[in-house]
N, C-alpha and C positions, 0 to 999 in steps of 0.2 A: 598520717594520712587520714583525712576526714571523709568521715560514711558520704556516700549518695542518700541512701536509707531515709528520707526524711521522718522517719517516726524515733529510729534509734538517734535520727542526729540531734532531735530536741532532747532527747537524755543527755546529749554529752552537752550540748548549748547548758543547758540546766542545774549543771554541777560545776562548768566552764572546764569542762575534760577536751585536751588536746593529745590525740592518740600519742603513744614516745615516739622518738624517731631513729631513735638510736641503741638503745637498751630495749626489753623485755624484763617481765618481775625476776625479780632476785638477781638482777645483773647479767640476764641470760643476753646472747646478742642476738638479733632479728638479720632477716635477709637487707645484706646492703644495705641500710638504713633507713629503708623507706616506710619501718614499722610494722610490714610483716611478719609474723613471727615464724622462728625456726620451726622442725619437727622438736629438735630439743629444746626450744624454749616452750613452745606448747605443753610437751611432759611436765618440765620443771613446773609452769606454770599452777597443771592441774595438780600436782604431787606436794604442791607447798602448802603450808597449814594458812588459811586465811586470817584474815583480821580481824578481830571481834565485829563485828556488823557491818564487815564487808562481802558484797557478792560473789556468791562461786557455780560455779558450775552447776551446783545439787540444788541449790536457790530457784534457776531457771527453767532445770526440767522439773520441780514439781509444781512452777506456776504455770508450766506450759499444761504441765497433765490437770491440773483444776480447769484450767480453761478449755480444755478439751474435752473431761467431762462433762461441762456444762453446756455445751455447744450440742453434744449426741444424747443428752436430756431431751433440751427443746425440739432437735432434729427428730425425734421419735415423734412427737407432738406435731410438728409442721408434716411430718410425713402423713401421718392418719386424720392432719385437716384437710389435704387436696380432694374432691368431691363431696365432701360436707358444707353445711351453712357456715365453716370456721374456716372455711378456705382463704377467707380474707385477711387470715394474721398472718399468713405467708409472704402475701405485700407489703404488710405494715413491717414484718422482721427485715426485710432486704431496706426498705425505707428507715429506718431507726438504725439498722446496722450500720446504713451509710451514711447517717449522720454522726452517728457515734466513735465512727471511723474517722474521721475529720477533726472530731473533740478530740479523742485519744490520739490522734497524730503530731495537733497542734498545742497539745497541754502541755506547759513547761513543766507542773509538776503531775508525776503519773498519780491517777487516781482508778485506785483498785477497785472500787463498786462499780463505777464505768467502764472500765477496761471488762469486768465479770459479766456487768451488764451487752457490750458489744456482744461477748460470747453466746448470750442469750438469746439476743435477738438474731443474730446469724443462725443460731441453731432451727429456728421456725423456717428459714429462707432456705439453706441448705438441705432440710429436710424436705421442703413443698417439693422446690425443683428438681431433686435425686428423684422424687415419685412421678412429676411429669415426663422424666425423660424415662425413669423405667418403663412405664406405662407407654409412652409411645414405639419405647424400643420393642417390647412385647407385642404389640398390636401389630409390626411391621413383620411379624410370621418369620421373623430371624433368630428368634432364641435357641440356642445352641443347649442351654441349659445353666449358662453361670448369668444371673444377674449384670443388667449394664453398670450397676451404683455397685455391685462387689467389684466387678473388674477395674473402676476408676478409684477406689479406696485401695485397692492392691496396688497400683500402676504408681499413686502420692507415695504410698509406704515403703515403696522399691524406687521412687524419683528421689524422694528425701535420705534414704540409706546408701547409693550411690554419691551423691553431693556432698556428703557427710565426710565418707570413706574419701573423697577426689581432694575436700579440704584440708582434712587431716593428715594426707601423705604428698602436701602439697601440689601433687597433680596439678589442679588450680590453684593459681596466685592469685588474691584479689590485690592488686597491685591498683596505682591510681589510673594508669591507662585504661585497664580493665574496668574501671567505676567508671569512667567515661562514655568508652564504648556501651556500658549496661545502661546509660543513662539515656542516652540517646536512642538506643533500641528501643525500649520503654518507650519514650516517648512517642517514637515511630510511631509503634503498634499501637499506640493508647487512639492515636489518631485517624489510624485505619479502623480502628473498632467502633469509633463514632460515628467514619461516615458510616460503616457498614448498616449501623443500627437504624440511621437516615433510609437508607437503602431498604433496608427490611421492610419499613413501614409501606412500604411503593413495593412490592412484593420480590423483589429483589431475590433470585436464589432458593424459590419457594418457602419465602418467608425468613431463610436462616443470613438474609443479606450476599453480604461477597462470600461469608462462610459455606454458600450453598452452593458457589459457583464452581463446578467442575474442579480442578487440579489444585485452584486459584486457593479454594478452599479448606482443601488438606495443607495446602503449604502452609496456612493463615495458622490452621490449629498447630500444627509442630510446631510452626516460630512461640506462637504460646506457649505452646509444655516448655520448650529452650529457653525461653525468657524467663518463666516462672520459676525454674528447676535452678536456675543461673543465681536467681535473686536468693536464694537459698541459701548460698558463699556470702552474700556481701552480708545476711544475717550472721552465718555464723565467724565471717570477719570482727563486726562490731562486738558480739558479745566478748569472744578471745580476749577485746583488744580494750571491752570495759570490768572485764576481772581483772585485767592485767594494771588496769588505774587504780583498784580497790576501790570502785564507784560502792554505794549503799546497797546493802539486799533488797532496800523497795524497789529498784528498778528492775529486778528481778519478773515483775508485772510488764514492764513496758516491751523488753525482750520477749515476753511470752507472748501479746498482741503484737509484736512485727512478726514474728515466726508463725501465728495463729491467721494473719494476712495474707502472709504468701503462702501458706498451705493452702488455703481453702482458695485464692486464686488457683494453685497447681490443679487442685481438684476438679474445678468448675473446667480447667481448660481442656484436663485430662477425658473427663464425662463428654464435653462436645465432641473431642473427637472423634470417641468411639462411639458417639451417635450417627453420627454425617459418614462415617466407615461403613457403618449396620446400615444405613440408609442408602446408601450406594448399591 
C-alpha cells in the first residue's frame, strides 16, 4: 500500500521501497494482506534488534524532538518580534518555511540542514501568529485565565496522543480506501480554504472569510482539526511500514518534517478555532 503522504512517498520513491504486501518484519503476518500491519506484528516489529544502520523507531523520535526544539527556539523569537521594528521576520519565516516546505517535500534525497532549516523558519512564523492571536484573544475581554496559545498546544498534545493510541490498537486502519477518502478530503478543504482567503480580502466574515461565517464556520475549523488529526495515522502508517523495509536512519529526518507538517497544521487549526469560539 503506497502513502498519499507526498513528503514520506518521496522517501520510499528514493530508496524504491514498495510497502510488503503480504508479510511484516521477521515474518510477522499483516492484516489481509493489504500491508497493514497486525497489533502483533507492530510489537514484533518494534521489539526486534535493528540492522546496523537501519531506522527504528528511537531514530525518529529524537529527530522529531531536534526539530521541535528548534522550532520553540525561533518561536520565542518570532513571539517577542510582533510590535517591534523586527516584526517583519515573521513574514519572512511563513515565506521561507513555505518554500522550504516544497524543497523538503520534493527532495529525492532528504537533506538535513534544510529539513533543520524549515524548522527554523517555521519557528519565527508560529511564534508571530500564536502572539497575534493571543493578543487579540485578550483584547476581546474573554479571558478566562488560560492563555489561547496554551490551550491550542494542550488541544495538538492530546489530538496527537489519541491518534497515536487509535493507531496502535488498530482502531483506525489506514487501509487504501482510507488514503483515498484522506486524499480527497484534503483536497476538498485545501480548496475551500483558498477561496475563503479570496473572500477575506473583500471582507468576507469580518475579515476571517467563510471562517467568520456563522455555523459555516465552526464546521470549516472542525473539518480541519479532523483532517489534520486523521493525517496524523497515514504519518504514523508510513513510518511503521519504513522500519518495517529497514529503509536508512537518515530518513529518519524526512519522517521528522512530515510529522513536524502535520502538527503545526493541527495547531494552526486548533488556535483558529478556539479564536472564532472566543469571538463568538
Amino acid at each position: 500500500m503506497q502513502t498519499r503522504n507526498p513528503i514520506l512517498r518521496r522517501q520510499s520513491q528514493a530508496v524504491g521501497f514498495h510497502e510488503p504486501t503480504g508479510a511484516a518484519v521477521g515474518g510477522a503476518p499483516t492484516s489481509g494482506g493489504t500491508g497493514s500491519p497486525t497489533p502483533e506484528s507492530l510489537q514484533q516489529m518494534f521489539d526486534a534488534p535493528p540492522a546496523p544502520g537501519a531506522l527504528t523507531i528511537g531514530d525518529v523520535i529524537v529527530k522529531t524532538g531536534i526539530l521541535f526544539v528548534l522550532l520553540l527556539i525561533t518561536a520565542v523569537i518570532g513571539w517577542q518580534a510582533i510590535g517591534t521594528p523586527l516584526g517583519w521576520i515573521v513574514a519572512a519565516g511563513a515565506i521561507v518555511g513555505l518554500i522550504l516546505g516544497f524543497v523538503n517535500a520534493l527532495k529525492r534525497e532528504v537533506s538535513p540542514p534544510l529539513v533543520m532549516a524549515y524548522a527554523l523558519a517555521q519557528g519565527l512564523f508560529i511564534g508571530g501568529i500564536s502572539k497575534l492571536y493571543n493578543d487579540t484573544y485578550a483584547a476581546s475581554g474573554e479571558y478566562d485565565g488560560t492563555p489561547i496559545v496554551q490551550q491550542a498546544v494542550l488541544g495538538t498534545l492530546v489530538a496527537f496522543a489519541v491518534m497515536l493510541v487509535l493507531y496502535r490498537t488498530r482502531i483506525i486502519k489506514v487501509t487504501g480506501r482510507f488514503m483515498k477518502i484522506m486524499m480527497v478530503a484534503m483536497i476538498s478543504y485545501l480548496v475551500i480554504a483558498l477561496i475563503s482567503l479570496v473572500a477575506q480580502l473583500f471582507g468576507v466574515g469580518g475579515g476571517w472569510g467563510f471562517y467568520g461565517v456563522g455555523g459555516l464556520g465552526i464546521l470549516l475549523c472542525m473539518a480541519g482539526v479532523a483532517l489534520a488529526s486523521l493525517s496524523l495515522a497515514l504519518d504514523f502508517e508510513a513510518i511503521t511500514q519504513s522500519i518495517a523495509a529497514g529503509l536508512p536512519e537518515r530518513e529518519s529526518w524526512r519522517m521528522g518534517f512530515a510529522l513536524m507538517v502535520t502538527l503545526i497544521w493541527l495547531y494552526l487549526e486548533i488556535l483558529r478555532l478556539l479564536a472564532i469560539l472566543n469571538r463568538r
